[in-house]
Each structure stands twice: as C-alpha cells, then as structure tokens.
LUMMARLUM-981907 format. One record per residue (C-alpha): x, y, z. Coordinates in nm, 2 decimals. Layout:
N
+--------+--------+--------+
!   east !  north !     up !
+--------+--------+--------+
!      X !      Y !      Z !
...
+--------+--------+--------+
This chain:
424
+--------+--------+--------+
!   east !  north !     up !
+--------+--------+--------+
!   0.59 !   1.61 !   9.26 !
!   0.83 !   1.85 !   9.45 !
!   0.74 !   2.21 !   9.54 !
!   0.96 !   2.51 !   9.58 !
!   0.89 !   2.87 !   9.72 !
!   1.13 !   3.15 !   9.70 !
!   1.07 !   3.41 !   9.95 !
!   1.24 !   3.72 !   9.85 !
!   1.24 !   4.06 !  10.08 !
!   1.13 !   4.37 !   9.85 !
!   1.43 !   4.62 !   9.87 !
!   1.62 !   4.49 !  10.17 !
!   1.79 !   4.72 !  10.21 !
!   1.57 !   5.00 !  10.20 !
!   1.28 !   4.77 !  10.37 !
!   1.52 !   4.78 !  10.67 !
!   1.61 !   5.14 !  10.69 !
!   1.17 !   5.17 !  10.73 !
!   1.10 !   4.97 !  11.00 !
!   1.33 !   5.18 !  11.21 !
!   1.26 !   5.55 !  11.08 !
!   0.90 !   5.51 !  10.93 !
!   0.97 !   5.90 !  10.78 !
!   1.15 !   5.72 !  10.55 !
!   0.81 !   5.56 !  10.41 !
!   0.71 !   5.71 !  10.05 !
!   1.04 !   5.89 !   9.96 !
!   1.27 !   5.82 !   9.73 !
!   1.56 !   5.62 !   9.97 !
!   1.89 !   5.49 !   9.81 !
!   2.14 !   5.31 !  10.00 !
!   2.53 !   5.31 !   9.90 !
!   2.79 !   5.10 !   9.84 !
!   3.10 !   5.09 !  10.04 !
!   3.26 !   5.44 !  10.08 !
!   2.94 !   5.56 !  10.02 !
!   3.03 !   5.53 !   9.62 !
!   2.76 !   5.42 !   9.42 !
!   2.37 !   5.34 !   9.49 !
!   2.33 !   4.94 !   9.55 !
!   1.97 !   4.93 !   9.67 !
!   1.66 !   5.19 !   9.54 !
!   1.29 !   5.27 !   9.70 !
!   1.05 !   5.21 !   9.42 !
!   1.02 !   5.60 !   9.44 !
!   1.40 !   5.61 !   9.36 !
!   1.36 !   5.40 !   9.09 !
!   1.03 !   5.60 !   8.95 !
!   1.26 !   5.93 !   8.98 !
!   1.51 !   5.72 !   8.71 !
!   1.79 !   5.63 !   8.95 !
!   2.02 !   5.35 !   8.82 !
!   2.17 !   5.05 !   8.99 !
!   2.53 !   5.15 !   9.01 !
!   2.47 !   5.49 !   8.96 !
!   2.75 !   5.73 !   9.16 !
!   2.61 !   5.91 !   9.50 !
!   2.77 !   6.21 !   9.41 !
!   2.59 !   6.25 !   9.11 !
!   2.24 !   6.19 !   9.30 !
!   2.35 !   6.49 !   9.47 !
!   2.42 !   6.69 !   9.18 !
!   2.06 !   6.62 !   9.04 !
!   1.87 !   6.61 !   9.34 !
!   1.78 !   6.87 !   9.63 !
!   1.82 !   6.76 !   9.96 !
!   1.41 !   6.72 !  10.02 !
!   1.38 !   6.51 !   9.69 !
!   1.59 !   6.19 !   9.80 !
!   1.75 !   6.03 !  10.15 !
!   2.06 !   5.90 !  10.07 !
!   2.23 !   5.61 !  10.38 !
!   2.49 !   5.47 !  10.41 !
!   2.52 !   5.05 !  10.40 !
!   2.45 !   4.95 !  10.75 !
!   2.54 !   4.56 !  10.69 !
!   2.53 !   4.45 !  11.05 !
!   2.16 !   4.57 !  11.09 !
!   2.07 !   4.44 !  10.75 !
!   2.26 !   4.11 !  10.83 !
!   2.03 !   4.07 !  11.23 !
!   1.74 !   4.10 !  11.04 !
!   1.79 !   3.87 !  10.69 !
!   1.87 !   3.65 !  11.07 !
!   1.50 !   3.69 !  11.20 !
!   1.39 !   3.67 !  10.86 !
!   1.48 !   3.33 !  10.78 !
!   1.40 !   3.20 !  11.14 !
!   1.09 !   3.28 !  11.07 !
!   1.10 !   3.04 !  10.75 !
!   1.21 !   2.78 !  10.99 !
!   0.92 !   2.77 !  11.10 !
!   0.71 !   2.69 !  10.80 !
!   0.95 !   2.46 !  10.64 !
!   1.21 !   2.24 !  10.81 !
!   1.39 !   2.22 !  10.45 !
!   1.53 !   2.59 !  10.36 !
!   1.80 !   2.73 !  10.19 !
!   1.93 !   3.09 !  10.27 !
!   2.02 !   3.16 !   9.90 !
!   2.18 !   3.54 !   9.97 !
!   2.10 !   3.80 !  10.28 !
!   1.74 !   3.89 !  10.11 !
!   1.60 !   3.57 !   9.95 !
!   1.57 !   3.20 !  10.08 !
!   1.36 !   2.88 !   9.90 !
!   1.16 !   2.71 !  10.09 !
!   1.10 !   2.29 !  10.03 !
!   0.70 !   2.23 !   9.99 !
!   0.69 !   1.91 !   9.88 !
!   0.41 !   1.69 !  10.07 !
!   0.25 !   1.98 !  10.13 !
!  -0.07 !   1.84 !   9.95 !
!  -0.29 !   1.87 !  10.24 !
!  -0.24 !   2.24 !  10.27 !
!  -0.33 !   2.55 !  10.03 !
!  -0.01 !   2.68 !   9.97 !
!  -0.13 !   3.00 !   9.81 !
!  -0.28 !   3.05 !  10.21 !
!  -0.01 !   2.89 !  10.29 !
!   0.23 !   3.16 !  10.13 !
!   0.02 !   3.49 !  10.21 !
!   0.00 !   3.37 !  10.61 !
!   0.41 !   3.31 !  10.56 !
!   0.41 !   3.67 !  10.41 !
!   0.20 !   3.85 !  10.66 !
!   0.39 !   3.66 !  10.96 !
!   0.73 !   3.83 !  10.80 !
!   0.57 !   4.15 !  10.78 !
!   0.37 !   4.14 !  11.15 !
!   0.69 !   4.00 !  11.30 !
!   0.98 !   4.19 !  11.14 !
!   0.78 !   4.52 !  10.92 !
!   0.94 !   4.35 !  10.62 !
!   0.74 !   4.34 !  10.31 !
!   0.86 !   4.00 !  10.09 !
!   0.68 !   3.84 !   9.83 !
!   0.65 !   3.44 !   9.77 !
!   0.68 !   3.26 !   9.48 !
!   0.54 !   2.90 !   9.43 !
!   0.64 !   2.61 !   9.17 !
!   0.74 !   2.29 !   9.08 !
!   1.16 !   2.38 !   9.04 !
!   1.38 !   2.62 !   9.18 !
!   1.40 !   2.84 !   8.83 !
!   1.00 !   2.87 !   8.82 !
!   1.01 !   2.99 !   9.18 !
!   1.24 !   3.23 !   9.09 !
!   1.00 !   3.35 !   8.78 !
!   0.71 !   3.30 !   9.01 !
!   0.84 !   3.53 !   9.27 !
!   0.92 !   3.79 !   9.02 !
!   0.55 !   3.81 !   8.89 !
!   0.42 !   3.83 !   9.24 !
!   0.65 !   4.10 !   9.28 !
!   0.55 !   4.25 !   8.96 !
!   0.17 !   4.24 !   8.91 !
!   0.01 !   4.39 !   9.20 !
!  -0.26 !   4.14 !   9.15 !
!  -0.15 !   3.86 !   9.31 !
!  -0.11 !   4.06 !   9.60 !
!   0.28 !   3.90 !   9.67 !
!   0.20 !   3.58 !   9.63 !
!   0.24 !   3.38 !   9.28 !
!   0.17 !   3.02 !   9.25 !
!   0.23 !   2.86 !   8.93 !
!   0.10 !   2.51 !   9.03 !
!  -0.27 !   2.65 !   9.11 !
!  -0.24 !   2.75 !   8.76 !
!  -0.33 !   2.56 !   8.44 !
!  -0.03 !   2.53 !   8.15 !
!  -0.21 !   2.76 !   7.95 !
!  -0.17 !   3.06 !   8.20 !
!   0.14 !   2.95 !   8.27 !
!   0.23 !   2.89 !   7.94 !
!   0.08 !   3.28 !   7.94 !
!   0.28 !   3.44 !   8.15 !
!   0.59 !   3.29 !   8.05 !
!   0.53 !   3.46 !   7.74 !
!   0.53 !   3.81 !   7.88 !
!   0.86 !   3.79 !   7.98 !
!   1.18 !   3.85 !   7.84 !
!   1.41 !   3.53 !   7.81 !
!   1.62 !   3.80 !   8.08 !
!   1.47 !   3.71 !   8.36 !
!   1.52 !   3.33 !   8.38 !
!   1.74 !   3.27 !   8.68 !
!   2.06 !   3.25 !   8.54 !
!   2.06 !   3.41 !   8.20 !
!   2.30 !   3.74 !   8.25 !
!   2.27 !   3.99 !   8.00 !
!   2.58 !   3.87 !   7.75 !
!   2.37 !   3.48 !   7.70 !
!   1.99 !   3.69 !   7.69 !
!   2.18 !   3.84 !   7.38 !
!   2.33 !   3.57 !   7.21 !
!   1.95 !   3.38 !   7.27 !
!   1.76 !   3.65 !   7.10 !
!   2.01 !   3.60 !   6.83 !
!   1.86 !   3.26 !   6.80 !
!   1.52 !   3.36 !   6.79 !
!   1.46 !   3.30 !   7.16 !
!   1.26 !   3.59 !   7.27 !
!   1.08 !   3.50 !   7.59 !
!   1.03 !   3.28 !   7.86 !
!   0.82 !   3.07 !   7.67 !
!   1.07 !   3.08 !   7.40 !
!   1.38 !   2.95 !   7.60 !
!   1.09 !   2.65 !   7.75 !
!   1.06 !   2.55 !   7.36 !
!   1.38 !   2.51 !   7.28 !
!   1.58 !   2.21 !   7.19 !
!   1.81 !   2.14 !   7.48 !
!   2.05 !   1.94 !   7.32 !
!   2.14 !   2.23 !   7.06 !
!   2.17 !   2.47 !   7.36 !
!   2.37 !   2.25 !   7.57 !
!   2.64 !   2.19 !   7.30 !
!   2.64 !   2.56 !   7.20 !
!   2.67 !   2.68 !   7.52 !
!   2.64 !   2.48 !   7.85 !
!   2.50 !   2.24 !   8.04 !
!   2.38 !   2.44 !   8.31 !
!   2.14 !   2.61 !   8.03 !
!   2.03 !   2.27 !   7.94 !
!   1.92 !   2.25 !   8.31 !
!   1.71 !   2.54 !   8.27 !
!   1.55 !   2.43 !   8.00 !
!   1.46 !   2.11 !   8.24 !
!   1.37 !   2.31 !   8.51 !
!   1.11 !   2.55 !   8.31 !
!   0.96 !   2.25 !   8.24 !
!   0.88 !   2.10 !   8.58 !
!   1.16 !   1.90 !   8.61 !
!   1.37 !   1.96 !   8.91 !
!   1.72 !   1.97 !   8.83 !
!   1.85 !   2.21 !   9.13 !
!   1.86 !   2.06 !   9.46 !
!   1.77 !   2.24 !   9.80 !
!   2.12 !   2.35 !   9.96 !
!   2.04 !   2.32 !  10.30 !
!   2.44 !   2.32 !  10.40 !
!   2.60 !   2.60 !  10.21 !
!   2.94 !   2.44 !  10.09 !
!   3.27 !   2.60 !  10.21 !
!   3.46 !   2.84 !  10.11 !
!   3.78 !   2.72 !   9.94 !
!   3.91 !   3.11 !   9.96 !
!   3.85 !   3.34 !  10.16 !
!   3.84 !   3.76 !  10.06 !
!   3.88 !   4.08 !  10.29 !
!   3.92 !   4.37 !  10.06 !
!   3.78 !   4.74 !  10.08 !
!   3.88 !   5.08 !   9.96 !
!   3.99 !   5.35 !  10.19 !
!   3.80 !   5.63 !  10.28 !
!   4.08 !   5.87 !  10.24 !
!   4.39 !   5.85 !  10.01 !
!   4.67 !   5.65 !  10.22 !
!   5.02 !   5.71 !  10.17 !
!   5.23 !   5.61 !  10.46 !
!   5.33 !   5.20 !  10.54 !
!   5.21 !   5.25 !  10.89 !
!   4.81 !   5.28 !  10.78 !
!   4.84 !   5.02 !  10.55 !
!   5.00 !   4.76 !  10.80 !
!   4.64 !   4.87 !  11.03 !
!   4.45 !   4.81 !  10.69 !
!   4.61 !   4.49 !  10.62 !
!   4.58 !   4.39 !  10.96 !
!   4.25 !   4.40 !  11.00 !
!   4.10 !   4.22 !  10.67 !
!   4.35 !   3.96 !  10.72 !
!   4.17 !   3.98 !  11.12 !
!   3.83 !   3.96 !  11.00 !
!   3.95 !   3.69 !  10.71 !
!   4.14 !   3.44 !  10.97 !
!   3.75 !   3.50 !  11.19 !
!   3.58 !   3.37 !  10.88 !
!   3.79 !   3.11 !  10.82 !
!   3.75 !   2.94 !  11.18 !
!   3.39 !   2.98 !  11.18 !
!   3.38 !   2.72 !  10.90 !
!   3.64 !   2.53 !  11.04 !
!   3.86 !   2.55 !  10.78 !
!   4.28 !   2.62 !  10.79 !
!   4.48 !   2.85 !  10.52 !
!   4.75 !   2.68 !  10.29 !
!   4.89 !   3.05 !  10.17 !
!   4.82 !   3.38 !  10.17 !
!   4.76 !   3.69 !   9.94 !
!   4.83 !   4.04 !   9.98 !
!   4.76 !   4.28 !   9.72 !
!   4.77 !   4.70 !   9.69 !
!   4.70 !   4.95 !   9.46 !
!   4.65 !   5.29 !   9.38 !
!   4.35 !   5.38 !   9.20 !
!   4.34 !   5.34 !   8.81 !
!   4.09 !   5.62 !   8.71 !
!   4.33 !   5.91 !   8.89 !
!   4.55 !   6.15 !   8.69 !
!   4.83 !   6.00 !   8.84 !
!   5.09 !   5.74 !   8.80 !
!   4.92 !   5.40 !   8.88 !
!   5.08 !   5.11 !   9.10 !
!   4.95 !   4.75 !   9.19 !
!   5.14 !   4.47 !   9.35 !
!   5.01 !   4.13 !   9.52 !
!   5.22 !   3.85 !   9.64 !
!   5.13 !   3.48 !   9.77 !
!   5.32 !   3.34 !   9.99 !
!   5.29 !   2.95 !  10.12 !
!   5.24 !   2.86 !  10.54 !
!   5.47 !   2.62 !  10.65 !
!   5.14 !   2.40 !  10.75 !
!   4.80 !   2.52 !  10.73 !
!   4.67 !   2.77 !  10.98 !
!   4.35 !   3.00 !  11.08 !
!   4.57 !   3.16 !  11.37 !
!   4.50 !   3.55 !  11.31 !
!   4.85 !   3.61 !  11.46 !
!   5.08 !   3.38 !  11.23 !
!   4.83 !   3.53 !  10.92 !
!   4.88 !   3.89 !  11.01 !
!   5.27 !   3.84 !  11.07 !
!   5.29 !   3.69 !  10.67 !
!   5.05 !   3.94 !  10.56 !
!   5.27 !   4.20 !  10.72 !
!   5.59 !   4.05 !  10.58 !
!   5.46 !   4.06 !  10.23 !
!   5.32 !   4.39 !  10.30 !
!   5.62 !   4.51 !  10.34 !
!   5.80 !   4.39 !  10.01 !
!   5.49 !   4.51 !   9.82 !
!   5.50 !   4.92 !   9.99 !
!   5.66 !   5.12 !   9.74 !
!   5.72 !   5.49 !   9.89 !
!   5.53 !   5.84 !   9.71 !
!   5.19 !   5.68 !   9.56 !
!   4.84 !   5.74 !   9.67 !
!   4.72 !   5.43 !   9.78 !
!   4.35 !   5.37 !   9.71 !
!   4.28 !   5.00 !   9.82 !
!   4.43 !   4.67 !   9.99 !
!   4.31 !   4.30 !  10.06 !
!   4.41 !   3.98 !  10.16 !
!   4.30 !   3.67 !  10.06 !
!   4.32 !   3.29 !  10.27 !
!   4.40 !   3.06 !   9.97 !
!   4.33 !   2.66 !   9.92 !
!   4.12 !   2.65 !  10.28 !
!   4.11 !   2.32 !  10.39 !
!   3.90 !   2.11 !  10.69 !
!   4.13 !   2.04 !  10.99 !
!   4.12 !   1.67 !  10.88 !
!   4.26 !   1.80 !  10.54 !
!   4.56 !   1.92 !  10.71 !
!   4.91 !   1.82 !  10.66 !
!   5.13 !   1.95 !  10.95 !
!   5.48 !   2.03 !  10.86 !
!   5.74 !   1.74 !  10.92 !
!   6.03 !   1.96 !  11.13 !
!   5.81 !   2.23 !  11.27 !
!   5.49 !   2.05 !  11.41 !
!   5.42 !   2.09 !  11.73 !
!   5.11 !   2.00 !  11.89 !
!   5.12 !   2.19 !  12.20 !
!   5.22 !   2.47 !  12.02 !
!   4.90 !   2.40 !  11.83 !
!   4.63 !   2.31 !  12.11 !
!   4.78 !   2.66 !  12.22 !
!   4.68 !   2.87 !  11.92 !
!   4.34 !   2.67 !  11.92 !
!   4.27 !   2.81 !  12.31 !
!   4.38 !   3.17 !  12.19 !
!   4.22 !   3.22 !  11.91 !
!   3.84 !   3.01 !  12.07 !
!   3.91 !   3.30 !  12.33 !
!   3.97 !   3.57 !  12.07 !
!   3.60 !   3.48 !  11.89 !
!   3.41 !   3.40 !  12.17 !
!   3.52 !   3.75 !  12.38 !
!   3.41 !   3.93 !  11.99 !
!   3.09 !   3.72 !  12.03 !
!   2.99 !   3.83 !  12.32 !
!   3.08 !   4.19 !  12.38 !
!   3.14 !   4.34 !  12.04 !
!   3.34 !   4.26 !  11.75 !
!   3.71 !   4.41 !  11.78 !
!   3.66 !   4.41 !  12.13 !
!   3.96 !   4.25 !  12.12 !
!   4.21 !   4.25 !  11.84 !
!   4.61 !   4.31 !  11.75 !
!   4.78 !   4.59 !  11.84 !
!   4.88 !   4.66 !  11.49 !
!   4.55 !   4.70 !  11.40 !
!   4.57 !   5.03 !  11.51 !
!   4.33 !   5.25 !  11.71 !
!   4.25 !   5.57 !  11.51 !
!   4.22 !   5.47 !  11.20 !
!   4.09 !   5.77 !  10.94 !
!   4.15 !   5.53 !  10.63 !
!   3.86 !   5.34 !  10.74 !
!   3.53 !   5.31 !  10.50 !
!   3.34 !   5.65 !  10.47 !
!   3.00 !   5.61 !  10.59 !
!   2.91 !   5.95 !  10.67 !
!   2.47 !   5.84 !  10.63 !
!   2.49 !   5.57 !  10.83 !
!   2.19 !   5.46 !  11.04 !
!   2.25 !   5.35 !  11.36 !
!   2.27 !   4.99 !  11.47 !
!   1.90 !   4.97 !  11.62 !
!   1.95 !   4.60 !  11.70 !
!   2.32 !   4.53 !  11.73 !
!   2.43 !   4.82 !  11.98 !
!   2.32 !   4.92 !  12.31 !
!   2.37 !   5.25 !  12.21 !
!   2.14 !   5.19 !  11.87 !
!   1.85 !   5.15 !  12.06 !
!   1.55 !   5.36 !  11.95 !
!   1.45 !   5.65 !  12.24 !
!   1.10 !   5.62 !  12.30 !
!   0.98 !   5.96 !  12.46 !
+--------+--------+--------+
C-alpha cells in the first residue's frame, strides 16, 4: 500500500526571518507582500493579536505601537536558499519527492515497512530543525489529500508533537479526527465548494469521506470525485517528481512610486521581460508571442487607464534582446501621455521545447541562431555566478526609483557577501 508524507515548514516566512535575528523569537512578526502592501505570512503571536491574512501594513501601523509588532519586508531570495536546503535535506530520506510550493514538499514512503515511520518522521523533523533552525511538521498517510489533513493535525494538536501518522492509527480514530474538522480543510476544497457542500449536508471531513461520489462528480467535478477516493485510501494523485513546464510565463509587479514618464516604464518593462526571457531558458522552452500590459491603479480618485497588446515572433525565441525590443515596440503604442501609472508586466505566451520549434521559412538563420544561444548561455551563466543583473541591457536602466518598496527588508544572510552575519 503506498505512503505519503507532507512536510510542511511552520510560517516560512517568519521561520526564516528567526534563524537569522533570534530577537525576533516570541513577538508578533508579519512579513509583507510586494511594495510592502499587505501581510502574506503571520507569527502565531500575530495571529493571537487578530491579524488577518491580507490585511494592509499600513493599517497594522495604525493599530499597533512600534514595540507591539516587527513588520519585514519579503526577502524571497533568502526564503527561496533556504526552501533549497530544506528539501535537500528530504533528499536524503526519500529518493521520491515532490517540492509542491517554496514551504511544503511530499515525500514517497512506500516500502518503508521495515522502518517506524512515526521515528522515521520526528528524526526527519529534528534533522530540518538541527540543520536549517526551521520548525516543520510531517504528516503521514496512505494518499496525498490524507497527508495533507495529517500534516494539518500535527500542526494543530500540540500532542503529536509535529508529527501525525494516520496509518499507525485505527479507522475509528481516524474516522475520529476526520470528524473534527470542517469539510474546509480537505486539500482542494476553496471556500465557494465548502459552501455549496454544507448546502448538501456535508459538514466535515468525515462527511465529505461518506459521500456518494458519483452524485458529486456530476454535480460538480471530477477532481472532487478524486478526493472522495483519496480520503478513502485510495491513491488517485501521483508523486510529481518533474514539475511540468510552464506553457506561459509572467513578470508583473507594481511600482513603488507613481510613474508617469515613458522612459521608466521602458526600464520596468525591460526588466520583467529580462527576468521572464531568464525563466524561460532555464526550462528550455522558446516564446511564440508576447504580452505587454499597463495600467494605472483602479482604486485612485483619478481617471483610470489599462492597455495590453500581443504581438506574434516571427519564430519562437527565449533571446532577452529580440523579447525586450517587441516588448518595447508595444510599449510604446500602449504609453498614453498625463496618467499615473501604477503597474506593468509582460507575459512569454504558447512556450514551447526547442524541438517544438518551427523556424520561420524567409528569416531562419542558423548562425544567426547558434549566435543568440552563445550570448544569452553567457548572459545566465555570468548572473549565476557573480550576482543576478550583473549583467543586463542598458535599457534597463541604472537608477531606478520605481522599483518595489521594501523599506523592512532583512538582509540577504545567505545570498550576499555583504549579508553575512558580523560575529563580534
């Protein structure tokens, strides 16, 4: 019978801001969004003070004295090196993982039968947190849903001491459990389907287990009949060791001050369609077209404009030059003089493989090609090594004041010489 653990990192980000300023332990922390807009990741001191997911940081300021809660800003290459040393870790007590997002992975168990794997899961949880300061918690079952419910009663119930394993437990307790909670917190059921359950009579956990899955799956889809399957001990999801591709590819992000003028917008535009082309080549995959879209912001007392355009390459291409020159050509048509721009993006549309590629019957030139292929291997492995934007396009600018507000920002303990912690 197969066996799946979820290992899921209590508040990431928060977790991560601790391990490198250990003040920060036992106050109320909340990290921000982008801009510093809106909190995205709560202590559970934040949460105990009534702070909301979503809720905006200049509110929190409003309520709050300065010694009552530590607001930070994002610091997503920090968080990203260490969801890194995180799941190496995993690696090593599973060759069959799947990094699901930047703060959970699940973990294949099956023929494990010779090992406890509650042990198993507390040694892989006190590893994470002697290696890395991390506290996680691990969930154990037979699917990838009941891992996901497991890990959110280890998480929950401070008895299991972060680790929950449903198949050390008999069907009564689990059966138990199940009950407790609210049909909500079954992987996959959002708010808007929780509703429209309790409408049938499907309450809980327990309730959702019962239920008939044909019905369900013809009143609403077959991914719920899957659920039904899965809270049942029958595996349904499969371990995605080999995250698919992307078949599009998004670089968007609002300014940190109001732009007006063309020439900060072509830097802006410049850059995500940079960062966007980088993406793309690290997947190995070529762009058939291109978006560009801008827009003031819709909530101000002012007049409101928004514009995007696609525009088709003449063969595909992950060449950061040829993207930024369309990007700037639509860019251009899209600028409308005297508004208050408040955000752009770009988007790589209908990314295909390099075997997917269809080169263009009077323009093809595969010199041209190998040519753009040496530039642009140069481009990423320069970035690599010394620094990302180490090099980049001129018309990316150099002095950019539009670019995202992130005035609490930790420094980059792991990913900059000049991050490292002083020891005196």
């Amino acid at each position: 019978m197969a066996t799946f653990a979820l290992v899921d990192i209590n508040n990431f980000y928060v977790s991560v801001e601790r391990v490198f300023n250990p003040k920060l332990n036992g106050k109320a922390v909340v990290a921000g969004s982008n801009n510093d807009g809106c909190a995205i990741a709560r202590s559970n001191e934040a949460k105990a003070l009534g702070i909301k997911m979503g809720e905006p940081l200049f509110k929190l300021r409003e309520r709050f004295k300065s010694d009552e809660i530590v607001i930070l800003s994002s610091n997503y290459a920090l968080y990203a090196q260490m969801s890194d040393r995180v799941t190496r870790i995993v690696s090593a007590f599973s060759p069959d993982y799947e990094i699901y997002s930047v703060d959970e992975m699940f973990l294949l168990w099956t023929g494990f039968g010779h090992r406890d794997l509650s042990q198993y899961g507390h040694q892989l949880k006190d590893t994470i947190l002697r290696w890395t300061g991390l506290p996680v918690c691990v969930g154990i079952a037979s699917t990838k849903t009941m891992a996901k419910l497991s890990n959110h009663c280890a998480k929950k119930r401070p008895g299991y001491d972060g680790v929950c394993n449903f198949k050390a437990m008999t069907e009564r307790e689990v059966a138990e459990i199940m009950a407790s909670f609210p049909v909500g917190e079954v992987w996959g059921i959002g708010r808007q389907l929780s509703a429209k359950l309790n409408q049938l009579n499907i309450h809980t956990v327990l309730d959702l287990k019962k239920a008939h899955r044909r019905t369900l799956r013809d009143k609403f889809s077959v991914t719920v009949e899957k659920t039904i399957a899965e809270l049942n001990g029958e595996p349904c999801i499969d371990l995605e060791q080999i995250p698919p591709d992307k078949q599009n590819i998004a670089s968007t992000r609002s300014f940190g001050i109001p732009v007006t003028d063309l020439a900060s917008l072509k830097e802006s535009v410049t850059l995500y369609t940079s960062q966007a082309a980088e993406k793309a080549r690290k997947q190995g995959s070529y762009a058939n077209s291109i978006t560009v879209f801008i827009q003031t912001s819709p909530f101000a007392n002012r007049p409101y404009y928004g514009n995007s355009q696609t525009v088709a390459l003449p063969s595909p291409s992950n060449d950061t030059r040829l993207l930024v020159r369309t990007a700037l050509w639509i860019l251009g048509r899209l600028y409308r003089p005297g508004f208050i721009y408040q955000k752009a993006g770009v988007l790589l549309n209908d990314l295909v493989p390099a075997a997917g590629i269809q080169q263009d019957l009077f323009f093809s030139n595969d010199i041209k090609a190998m040519k753009s292929e040496k530039m642009m291997l140069l481009l990423d492995t320069v970035n690599q090594r010394y620094g990302r934007q180490t090099l980049k396009l001129g018309s990316e600018g150099f002095n950019a004041p539009w670019q995202m507000k992130q005035g609490f920002k930790s420094p980059d303990y792991t990913c900059d010489w000049d991050g490292l912690i002083r020891a005196y």
